[in-house]
Every structure is written in structure tokens, then in C-alpha cells.
C-alpha atoms as a printed R data frame, in Angstrom:
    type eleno elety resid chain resno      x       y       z
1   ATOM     1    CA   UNK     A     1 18.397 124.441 -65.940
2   ATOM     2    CA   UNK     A     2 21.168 122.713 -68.502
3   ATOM     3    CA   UNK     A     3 19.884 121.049 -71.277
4   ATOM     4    CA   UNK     A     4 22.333 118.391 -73.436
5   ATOM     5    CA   UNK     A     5 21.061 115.651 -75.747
6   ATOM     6    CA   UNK     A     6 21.139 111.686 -75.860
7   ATOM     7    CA   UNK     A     7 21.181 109.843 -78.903
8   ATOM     8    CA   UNK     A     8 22.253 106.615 -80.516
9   ATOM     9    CA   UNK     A     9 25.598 107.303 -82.998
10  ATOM    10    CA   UNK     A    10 25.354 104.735 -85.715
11  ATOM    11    CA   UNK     A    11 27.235 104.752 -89.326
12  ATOM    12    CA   UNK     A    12 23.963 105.996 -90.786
13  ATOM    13    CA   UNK     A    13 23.500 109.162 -88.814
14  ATOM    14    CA   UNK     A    14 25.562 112.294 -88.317
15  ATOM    15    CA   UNK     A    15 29.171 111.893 -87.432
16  ATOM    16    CA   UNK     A    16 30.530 112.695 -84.326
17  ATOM    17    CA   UNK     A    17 32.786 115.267 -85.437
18  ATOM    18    CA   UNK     A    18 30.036 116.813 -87.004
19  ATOM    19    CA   UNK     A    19 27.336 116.737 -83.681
20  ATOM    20    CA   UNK     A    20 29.392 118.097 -81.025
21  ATOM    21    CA   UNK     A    21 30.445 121.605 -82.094
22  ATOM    22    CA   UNK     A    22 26.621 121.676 -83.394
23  ATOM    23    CA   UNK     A    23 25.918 120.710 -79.744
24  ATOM    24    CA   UNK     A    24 28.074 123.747 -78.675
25  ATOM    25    CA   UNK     A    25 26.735 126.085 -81.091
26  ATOM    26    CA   UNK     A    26 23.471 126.007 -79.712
27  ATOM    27    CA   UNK     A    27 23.954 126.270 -76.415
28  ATOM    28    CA   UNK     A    28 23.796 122.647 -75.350
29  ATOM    29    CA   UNK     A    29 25.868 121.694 -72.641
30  ATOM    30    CA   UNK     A    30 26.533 117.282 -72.981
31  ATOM    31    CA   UNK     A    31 25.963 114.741 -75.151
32  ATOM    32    CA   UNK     A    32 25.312 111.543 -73.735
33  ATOM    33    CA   UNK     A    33 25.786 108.165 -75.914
34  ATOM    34    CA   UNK     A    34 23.725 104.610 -75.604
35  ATOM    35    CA   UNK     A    35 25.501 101.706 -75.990
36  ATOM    36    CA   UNK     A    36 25.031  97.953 -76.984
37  ATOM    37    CA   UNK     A    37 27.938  95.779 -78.091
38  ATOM    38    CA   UNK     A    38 25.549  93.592 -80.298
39  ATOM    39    CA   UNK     A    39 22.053  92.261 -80.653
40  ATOM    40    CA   UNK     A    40 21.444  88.232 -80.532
41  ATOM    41    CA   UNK     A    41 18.832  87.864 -83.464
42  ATOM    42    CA   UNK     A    42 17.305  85.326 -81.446
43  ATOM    43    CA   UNK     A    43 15.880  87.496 -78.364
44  ATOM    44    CA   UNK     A    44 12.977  86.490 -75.832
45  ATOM    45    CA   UNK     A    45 13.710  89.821 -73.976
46  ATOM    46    CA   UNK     A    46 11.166  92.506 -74.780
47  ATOM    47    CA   UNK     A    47 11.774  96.095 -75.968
48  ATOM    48    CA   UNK     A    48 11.414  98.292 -73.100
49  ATOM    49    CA   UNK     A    49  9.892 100.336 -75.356
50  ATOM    50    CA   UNK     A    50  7.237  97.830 -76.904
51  ATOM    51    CA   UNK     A    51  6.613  96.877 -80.393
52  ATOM    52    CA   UNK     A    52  9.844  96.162 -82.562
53  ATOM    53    CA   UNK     A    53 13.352  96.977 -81.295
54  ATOM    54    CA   UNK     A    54 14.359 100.133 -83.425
55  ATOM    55    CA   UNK     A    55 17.540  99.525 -85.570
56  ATOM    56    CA   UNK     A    56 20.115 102.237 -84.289
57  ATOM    57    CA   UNK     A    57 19.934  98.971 -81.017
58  ATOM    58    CA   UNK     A    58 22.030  97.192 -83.414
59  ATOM    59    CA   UNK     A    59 24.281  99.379 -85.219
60  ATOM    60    CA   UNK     A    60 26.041 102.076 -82.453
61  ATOM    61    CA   UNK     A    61 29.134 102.627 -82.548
62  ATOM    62    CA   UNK     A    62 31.456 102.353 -79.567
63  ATOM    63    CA   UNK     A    63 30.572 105.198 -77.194
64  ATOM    64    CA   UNK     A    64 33.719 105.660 -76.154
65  ATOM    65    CA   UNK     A    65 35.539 106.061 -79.904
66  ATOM    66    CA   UNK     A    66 32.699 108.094 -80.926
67  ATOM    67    CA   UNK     A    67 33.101 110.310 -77.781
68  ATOM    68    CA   UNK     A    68 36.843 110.549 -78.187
69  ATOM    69    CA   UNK     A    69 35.900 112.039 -81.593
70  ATOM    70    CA   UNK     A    70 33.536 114.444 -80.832
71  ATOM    71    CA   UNK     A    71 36.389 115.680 -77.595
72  ATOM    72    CA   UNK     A    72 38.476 116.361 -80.515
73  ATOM    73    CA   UNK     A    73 36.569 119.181 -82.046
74  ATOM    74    CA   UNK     A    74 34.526 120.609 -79.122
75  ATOM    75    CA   UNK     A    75 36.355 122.488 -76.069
76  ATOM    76    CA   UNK     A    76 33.053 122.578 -73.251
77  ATOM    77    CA   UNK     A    77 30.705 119.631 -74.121
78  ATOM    78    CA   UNK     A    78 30.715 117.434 -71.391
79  ATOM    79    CA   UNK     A    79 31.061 113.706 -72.856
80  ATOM    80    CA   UNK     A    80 29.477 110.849 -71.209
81  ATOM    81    CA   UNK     A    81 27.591 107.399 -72.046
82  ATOM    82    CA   UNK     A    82 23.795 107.006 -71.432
83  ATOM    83    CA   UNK     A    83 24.059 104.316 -70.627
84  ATOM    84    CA   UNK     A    84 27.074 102.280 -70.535
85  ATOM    85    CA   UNK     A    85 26.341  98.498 -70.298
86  ATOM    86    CA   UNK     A    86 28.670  97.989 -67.309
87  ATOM    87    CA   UNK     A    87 27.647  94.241 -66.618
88  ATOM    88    CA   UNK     A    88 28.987  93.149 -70.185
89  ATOM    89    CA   UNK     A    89 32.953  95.091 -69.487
90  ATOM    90    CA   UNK     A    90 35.769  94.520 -68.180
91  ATOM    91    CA   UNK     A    91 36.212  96.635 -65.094
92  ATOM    92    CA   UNK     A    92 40.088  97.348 -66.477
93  ATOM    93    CA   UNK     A    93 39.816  98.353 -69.380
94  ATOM    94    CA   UNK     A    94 36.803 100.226 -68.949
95  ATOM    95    CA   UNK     A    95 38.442 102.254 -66.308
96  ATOM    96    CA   UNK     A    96 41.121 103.116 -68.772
97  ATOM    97    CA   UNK     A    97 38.635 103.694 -71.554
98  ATOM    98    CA   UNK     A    98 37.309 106.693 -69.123
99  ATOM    99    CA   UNK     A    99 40.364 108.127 -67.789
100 ATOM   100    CA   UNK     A   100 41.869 108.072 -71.138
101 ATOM   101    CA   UNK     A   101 38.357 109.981 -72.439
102 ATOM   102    CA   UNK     A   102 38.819 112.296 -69.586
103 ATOM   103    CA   UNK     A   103 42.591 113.119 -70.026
104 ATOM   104    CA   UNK     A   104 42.066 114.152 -73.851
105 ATOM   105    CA   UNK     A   105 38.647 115.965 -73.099
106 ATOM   106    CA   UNK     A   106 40.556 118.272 -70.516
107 ATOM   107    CA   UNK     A   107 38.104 116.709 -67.534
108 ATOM   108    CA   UNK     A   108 34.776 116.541 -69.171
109 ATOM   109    CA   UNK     A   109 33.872 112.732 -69.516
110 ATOM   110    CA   UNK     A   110 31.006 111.705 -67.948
111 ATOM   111    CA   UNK     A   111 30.268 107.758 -66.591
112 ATOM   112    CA   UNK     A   112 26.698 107.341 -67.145
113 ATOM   113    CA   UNK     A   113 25.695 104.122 -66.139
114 ATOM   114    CA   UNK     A   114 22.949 101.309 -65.622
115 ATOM   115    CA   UNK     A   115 22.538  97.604 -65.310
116 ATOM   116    CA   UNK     A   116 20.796  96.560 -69.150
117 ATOM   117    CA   UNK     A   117 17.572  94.810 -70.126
118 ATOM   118    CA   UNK     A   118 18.593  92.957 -72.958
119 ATOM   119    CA   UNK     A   119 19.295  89.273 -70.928
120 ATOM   120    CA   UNK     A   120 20.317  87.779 -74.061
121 ATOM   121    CA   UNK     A   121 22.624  89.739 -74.699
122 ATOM   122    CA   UNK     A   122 24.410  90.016 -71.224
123 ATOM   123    CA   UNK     A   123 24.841  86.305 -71.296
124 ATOM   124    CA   UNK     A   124 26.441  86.524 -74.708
125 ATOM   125    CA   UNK     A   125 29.059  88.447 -72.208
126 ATOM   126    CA   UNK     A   126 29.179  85.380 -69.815
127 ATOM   127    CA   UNK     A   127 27.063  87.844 -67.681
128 ATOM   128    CA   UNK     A   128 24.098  85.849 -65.989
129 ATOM   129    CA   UNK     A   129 21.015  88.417 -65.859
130 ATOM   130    CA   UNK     A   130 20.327  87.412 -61.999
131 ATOM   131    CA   UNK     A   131 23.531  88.858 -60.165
132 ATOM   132    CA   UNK     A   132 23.675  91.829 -63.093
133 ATOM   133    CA   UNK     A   133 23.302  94.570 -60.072
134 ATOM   134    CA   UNK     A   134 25.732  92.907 -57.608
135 ATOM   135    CA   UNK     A   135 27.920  92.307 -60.915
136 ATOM   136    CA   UNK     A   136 28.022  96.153 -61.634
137 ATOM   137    CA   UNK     A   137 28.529  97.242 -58.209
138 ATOM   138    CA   UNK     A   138 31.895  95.358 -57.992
139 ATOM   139    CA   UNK     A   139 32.826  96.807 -61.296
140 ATOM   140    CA   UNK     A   140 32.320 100.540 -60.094
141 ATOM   141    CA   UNK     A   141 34.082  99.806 -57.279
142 ATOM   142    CA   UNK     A   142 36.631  98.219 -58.805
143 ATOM   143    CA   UNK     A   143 36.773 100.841 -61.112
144 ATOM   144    CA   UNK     A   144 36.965 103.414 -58.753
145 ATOM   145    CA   UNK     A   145 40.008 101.827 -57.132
146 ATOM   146    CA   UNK     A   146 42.022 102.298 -60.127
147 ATOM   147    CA   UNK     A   147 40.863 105.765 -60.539
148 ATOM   148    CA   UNK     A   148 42.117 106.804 -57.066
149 ATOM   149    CA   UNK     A   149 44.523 104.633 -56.103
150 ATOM   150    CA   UNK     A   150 48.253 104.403 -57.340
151 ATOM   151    CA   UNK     A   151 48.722 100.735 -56.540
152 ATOM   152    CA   UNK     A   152 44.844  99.546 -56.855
153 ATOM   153    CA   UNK     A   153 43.541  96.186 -55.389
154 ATOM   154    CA   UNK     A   154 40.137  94.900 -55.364
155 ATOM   155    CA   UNK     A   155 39.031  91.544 -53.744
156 ATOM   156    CA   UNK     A   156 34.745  90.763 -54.657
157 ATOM   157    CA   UNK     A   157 32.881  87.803 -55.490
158 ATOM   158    CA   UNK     A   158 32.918  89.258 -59.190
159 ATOM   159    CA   UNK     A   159 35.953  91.549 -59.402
160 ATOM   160    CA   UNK     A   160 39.335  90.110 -58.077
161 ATOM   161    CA   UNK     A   161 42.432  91.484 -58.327
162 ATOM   162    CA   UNK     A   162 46.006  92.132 -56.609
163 ATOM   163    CA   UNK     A   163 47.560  95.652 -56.543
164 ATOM   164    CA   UNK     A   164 48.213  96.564 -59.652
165 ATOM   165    CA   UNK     A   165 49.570 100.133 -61.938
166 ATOM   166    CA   UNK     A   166 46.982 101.754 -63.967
167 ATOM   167    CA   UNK     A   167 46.828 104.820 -65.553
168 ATOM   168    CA   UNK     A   168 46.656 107.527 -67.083
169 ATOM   169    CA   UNK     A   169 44.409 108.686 -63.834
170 ATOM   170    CA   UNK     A   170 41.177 111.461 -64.864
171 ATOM   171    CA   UNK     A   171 42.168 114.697 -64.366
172 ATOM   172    CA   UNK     A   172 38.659 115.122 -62.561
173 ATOM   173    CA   UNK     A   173 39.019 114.192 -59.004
174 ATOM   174    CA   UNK     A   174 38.308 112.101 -57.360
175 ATOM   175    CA   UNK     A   175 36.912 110.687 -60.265
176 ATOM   176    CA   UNK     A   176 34.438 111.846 -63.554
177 ATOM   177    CA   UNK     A   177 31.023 111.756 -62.111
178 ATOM   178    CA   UNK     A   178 28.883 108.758 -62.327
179 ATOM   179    CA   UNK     A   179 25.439 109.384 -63.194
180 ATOM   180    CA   UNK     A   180 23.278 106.748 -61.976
181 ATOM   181    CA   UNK     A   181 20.160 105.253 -64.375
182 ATOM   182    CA   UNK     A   182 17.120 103.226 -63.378
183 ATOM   183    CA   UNK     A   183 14.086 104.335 -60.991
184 ATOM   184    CA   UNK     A   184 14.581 101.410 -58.584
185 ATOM   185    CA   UNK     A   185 15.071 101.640 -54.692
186 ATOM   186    CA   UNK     A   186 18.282  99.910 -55.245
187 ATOM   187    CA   UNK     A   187 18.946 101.941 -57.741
188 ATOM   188    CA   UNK     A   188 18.425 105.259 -55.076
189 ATOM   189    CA   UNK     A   189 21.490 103.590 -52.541
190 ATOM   190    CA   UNK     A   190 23.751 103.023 -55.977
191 ATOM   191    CA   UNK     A   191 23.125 106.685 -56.244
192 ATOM   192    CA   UNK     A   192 23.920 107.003 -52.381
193 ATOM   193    CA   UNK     A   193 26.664 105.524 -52.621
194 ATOM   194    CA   UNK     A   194 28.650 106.349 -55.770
195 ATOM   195    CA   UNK     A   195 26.856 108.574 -58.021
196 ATOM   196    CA   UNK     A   196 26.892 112.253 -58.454
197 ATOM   197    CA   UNK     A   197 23.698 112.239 -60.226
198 ATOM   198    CA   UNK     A   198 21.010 110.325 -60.417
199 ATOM   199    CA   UNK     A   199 19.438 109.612 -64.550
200 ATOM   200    CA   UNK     A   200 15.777 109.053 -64.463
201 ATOM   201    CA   UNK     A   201 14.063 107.918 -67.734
202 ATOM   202    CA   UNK     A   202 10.630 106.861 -68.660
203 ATOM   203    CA   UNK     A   203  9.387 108.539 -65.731
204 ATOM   204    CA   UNK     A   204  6.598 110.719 -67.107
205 ATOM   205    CA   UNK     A   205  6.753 114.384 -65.274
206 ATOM   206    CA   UNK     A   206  4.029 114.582 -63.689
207 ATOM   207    CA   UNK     A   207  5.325 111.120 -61.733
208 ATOM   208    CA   UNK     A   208  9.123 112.452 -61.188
209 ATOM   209    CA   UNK     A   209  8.128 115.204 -58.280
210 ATOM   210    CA   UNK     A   210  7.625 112.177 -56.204
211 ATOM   211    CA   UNK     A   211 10.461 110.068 -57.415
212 ATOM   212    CA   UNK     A   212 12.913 113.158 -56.564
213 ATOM   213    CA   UNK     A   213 11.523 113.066 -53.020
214 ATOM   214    CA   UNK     A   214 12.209 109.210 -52.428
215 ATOM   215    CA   UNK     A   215 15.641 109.449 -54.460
216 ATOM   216    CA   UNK     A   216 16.411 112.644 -51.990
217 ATOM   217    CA   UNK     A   217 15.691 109.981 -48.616
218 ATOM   218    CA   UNK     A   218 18.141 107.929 -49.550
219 ATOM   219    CA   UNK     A   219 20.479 109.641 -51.309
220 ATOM   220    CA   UNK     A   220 20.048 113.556 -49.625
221 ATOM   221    CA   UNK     A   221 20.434 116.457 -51.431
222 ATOM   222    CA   UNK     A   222 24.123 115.896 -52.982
223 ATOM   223    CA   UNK     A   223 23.023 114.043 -56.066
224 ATOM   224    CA   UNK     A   224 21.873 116.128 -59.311
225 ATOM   225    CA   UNK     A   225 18.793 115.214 -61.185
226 ATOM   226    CA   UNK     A   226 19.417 114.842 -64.680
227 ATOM   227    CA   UNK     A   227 16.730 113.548 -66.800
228 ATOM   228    CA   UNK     A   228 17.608 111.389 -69.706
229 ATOM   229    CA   UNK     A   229 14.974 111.634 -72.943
230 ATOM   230    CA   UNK     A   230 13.230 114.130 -71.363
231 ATOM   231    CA   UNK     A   231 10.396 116.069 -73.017
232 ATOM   232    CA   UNK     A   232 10.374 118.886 -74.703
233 ATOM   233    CA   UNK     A   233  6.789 120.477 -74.784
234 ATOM   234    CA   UNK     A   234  6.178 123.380 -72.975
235 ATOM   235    CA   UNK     A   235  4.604 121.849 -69.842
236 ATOM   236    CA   UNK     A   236  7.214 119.095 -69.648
237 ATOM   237    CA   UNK     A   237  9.972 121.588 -69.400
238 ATOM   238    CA   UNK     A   238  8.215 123.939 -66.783
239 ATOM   239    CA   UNK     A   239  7.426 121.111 -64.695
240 ATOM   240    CA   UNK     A   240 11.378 120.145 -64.512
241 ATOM   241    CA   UNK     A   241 11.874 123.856 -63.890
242 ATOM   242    CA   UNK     A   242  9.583 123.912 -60.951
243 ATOM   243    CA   UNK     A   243 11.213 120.521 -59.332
244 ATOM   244    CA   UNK     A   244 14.502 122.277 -59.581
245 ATOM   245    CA   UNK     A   245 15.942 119.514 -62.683
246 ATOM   246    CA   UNK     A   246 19.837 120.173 -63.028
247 ATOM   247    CA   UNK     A   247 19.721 118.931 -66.398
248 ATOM   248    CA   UNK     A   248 17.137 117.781 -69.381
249 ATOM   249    CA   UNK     A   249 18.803 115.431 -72.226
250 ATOM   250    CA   UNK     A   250 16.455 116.151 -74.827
251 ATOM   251    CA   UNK     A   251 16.156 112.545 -77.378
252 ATOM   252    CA   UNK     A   252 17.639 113.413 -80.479
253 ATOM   253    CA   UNK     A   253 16.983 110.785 -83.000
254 ATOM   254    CA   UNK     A   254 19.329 109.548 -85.303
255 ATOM   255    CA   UNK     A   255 19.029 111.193 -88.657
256 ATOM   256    CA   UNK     A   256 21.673 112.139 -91.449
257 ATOM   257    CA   UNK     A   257 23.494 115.064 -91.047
258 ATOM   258    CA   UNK     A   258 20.928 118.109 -92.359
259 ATOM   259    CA   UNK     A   259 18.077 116.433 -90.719
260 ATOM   260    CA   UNK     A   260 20.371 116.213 -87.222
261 ATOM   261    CA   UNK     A   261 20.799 119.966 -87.959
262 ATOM   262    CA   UNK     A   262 17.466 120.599 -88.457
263 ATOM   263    CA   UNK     A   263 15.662 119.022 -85.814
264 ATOM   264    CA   UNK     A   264 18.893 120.132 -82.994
265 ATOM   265    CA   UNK     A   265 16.990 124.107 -84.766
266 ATOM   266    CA   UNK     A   266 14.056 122.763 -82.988
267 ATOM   267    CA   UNK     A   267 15.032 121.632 -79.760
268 ATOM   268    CA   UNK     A   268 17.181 124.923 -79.396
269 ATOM   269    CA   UNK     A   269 13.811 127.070 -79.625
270 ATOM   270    CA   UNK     A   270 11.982 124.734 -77.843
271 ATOM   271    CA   UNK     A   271 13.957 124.959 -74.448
272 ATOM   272    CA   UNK     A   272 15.056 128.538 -75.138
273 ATOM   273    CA   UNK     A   273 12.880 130.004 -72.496
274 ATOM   274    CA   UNK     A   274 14.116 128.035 -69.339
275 ATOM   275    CA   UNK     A   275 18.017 128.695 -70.440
């Protein structure tokens, strides 16, 4: 079993130059970031998470700057979004964002992605919260297109465009791997269809065992299971051992830089055993 961390990466916590080769120098293998690209201070959507929303929601940085960053000083970690807010980008630019991320990373980016709660924020996007899944879809697709494709077209309710040049292209092939969040049945045939992996969260362990089996019905055996914010107590991490996990992204909160340092001490020990 791999083990990487997800965070939030906000200008009060550690620097991204400054987490990744920590990252590498104890042992852990990604780092995946959450994004939002604001937060509407008037908001009827509830915190997934209950209670207040936390304030590193309001203050990340740009995954995909902070990534490039942390590729700059790291030569393994693989470097991916958990998750990226697909429904509030452009398809385009996006898939440049990636490819670009991939090229300078020498092949380790990472397209972790998901469909959003926040509604008010989405519509800040001129994304209505309704058609958010079909709306994603397209843009994977569409996104895919330009990955693979020297003269890329795509023609969807959402996504519309004539062949067109895009590059640079990832130097993964066919494409950096897609890992797919949400614990949905739709969320098993996005995984089915275009993901590599499949990014459970909030699904406590004892629970996942059965998840696996009806993600594994739709989507067979091909997909990984990588848990996102996954525990890190004894029986938590022998139970993804025994349902054969790929990979456990531990939560790493954001902290200055000594605390960061201090507390990545303590997840390193605490998953040393199953390495």
C-alpha cells in the first residue's frame, strides 16, 4: 500500500516548495491539492462537513500554480488535485493547465476530479447546480480530445467546439490518470468510463469493503482504489490493507511550516508498518 497526503495550500500554511521534498523525504508518494476559486459570503449550501465552513475553503491557492511549484523541487511525487472543481473551468484551458503540469513534472500530474457541493458558488461560474454531472462529463471528454488528438473537435450540449491545435500534449499516454471522487452509482460508470482510479472519501472503513465490491461491478477490476482523507489509526490502516487499498491520502491540515513538519513526523510513524 502507497500512502500520499491531501491538504488545502493557503498563504498561511507551508509553502509548496517547502512540502513536497518533505513529502519525498518521508517516503510519501503524492500530494493531492483541494481547490475552490472563491467562497460567496452569502451561502445557503451546507458544509459537507457540518458546523462552520473551515477557513483554508476560502483562501487556497490555485492548485495548479502551487503544484507547478512543488514539481520544481521534487523529482518522484506524483502531483494531482483532490479535487478539481471541473464544473466551474474551462475545458481549454484546463486541459492545458494539466498537460503543461505534466510536461514540467516529467509525467507525474495527476487529474483528480469531482462534481462540487458548494451550489453557490458554481453558479457564480454560470454553472447551474442541476446539469453539474452532465456538465463535467462533456468537459472530460472534451478534455480528453485535446489530450489525444492532434486536430481535436468536440460537439456536446455543454462543450462545443471545431477542430482545433492544442498543446503541449502530457507526456503520460494516453493521458495523466483521472482519479474519480464521489461514492455515487453514477459516480461508479464515470469511473467506468474514464477514470483510472476511483477516490472515495467520507466513507468510514468499515463501510468501504462493500463500496469496493459495487464500484468493482461496474467498473471491474482496472480501476485503483485510492482513498482520499483516509485514517490513520491502526485499525483504519489494516482494514485498507486487508481490502487490497492502492493508496491512503492521509489529511494533513494546514499548519505553518514547523508544525507541517511536525505532524508529516507523525503520519510517517503512523503508516510505517503497512509500507
Amino acid at each position: 500500500m502507497k500512502f500520499g497526503v491531501s491538504t488545502f495550500i493557503t498563504d498561511e500554511g507551508i509553502a509548496p516548495r517547502a512540502l513536497g521534498p518533505a513529502l519525498e523525504e518521508r517516503g510519501f508518494d503524492t500530494l493531492l491539492l483541494a481547490e475552490h476559486s472563491h467562497i460567496p459570503v452569502n451561502r445557503e449550501t451546507p458544509y459537507p462537513g457540518g458546523g462552520e465552513l473551515p477557513r483554508v475553503y476560502y483562501r487556497t491557492l490555485d492548485p495548479f500554480v502551487a503544484l507547478a511549484a512543488a514539481a520544481s523541487v521534487t523529482r518522484d511525487l506524483l502531483l494531482g488535485t483532490g479535487i478539481a472543481l471541473v464544473v466551474q473551468r474551462d475545458p481549454i484551458t484546463t486541459a492545458k493547465e494539466i498537460a503543461s503540469l505534466d510536461l514540467i513534472s516529467g509525467g507525474r500530474a495527476v487529474f483528480g476530479v469531482g462534481a462540487g457541493w458548494n451550489r453557490e458558488e458554481m453558479r457564480n461560474h454560470g454553472t447551474d447546480p442541476a446539469s453539474r454531472g452532465r456538465l463535467m462529463d462533456e468537459r472530460i471528454r472534451a478534455m480528453i480530445e485535446l489530450w489525444t488528438k492532434d486536430e481535436a473537435e468536440f460537439h456536446g450540449d455543454f462543450v462545443d467546439f471545431a477542430p482545433v491545435y492544442a498543446w503541449p500534449k502530457p507526456v503520460q499516454r494516453p493521458h495523466p490518470p483521472i482519479w474519480v471522487g464521489g461514492n455515487s452509482e453514477r459516480t461508479f460508470a464515470r469511473v467506468a468510463e474514464y477514470g483510472s482510479a476511483w477516490l472515495p472519501s467520507a466513507v468510514p472503513p468499515e463501510e468501504l469493503g462493500a463500496r469496493i465490491e459495487q464500484m468493482r461491478k461496474t467498473a471491474g477490476d482496472r480501476p485503483a482504489v485510492v482513498v482520499y482523507a483516509g485514517g490513520d489509526d491502526r485499525e483504519s490502516l489494516d482494514t485498507y490493507a486487508e481490502l487490497g487499498v492502492d493508496r491512503v491520502l492521509l489529511y494533513l491540515p494546514t499548519q505553518p511550516e514547523d508544525e507541517t513538519l511536525r505532524t508529516l513526523d507523525e503520519l510517517a510513524e503512523a503508516v510505517s508498518a503497512h509500507r
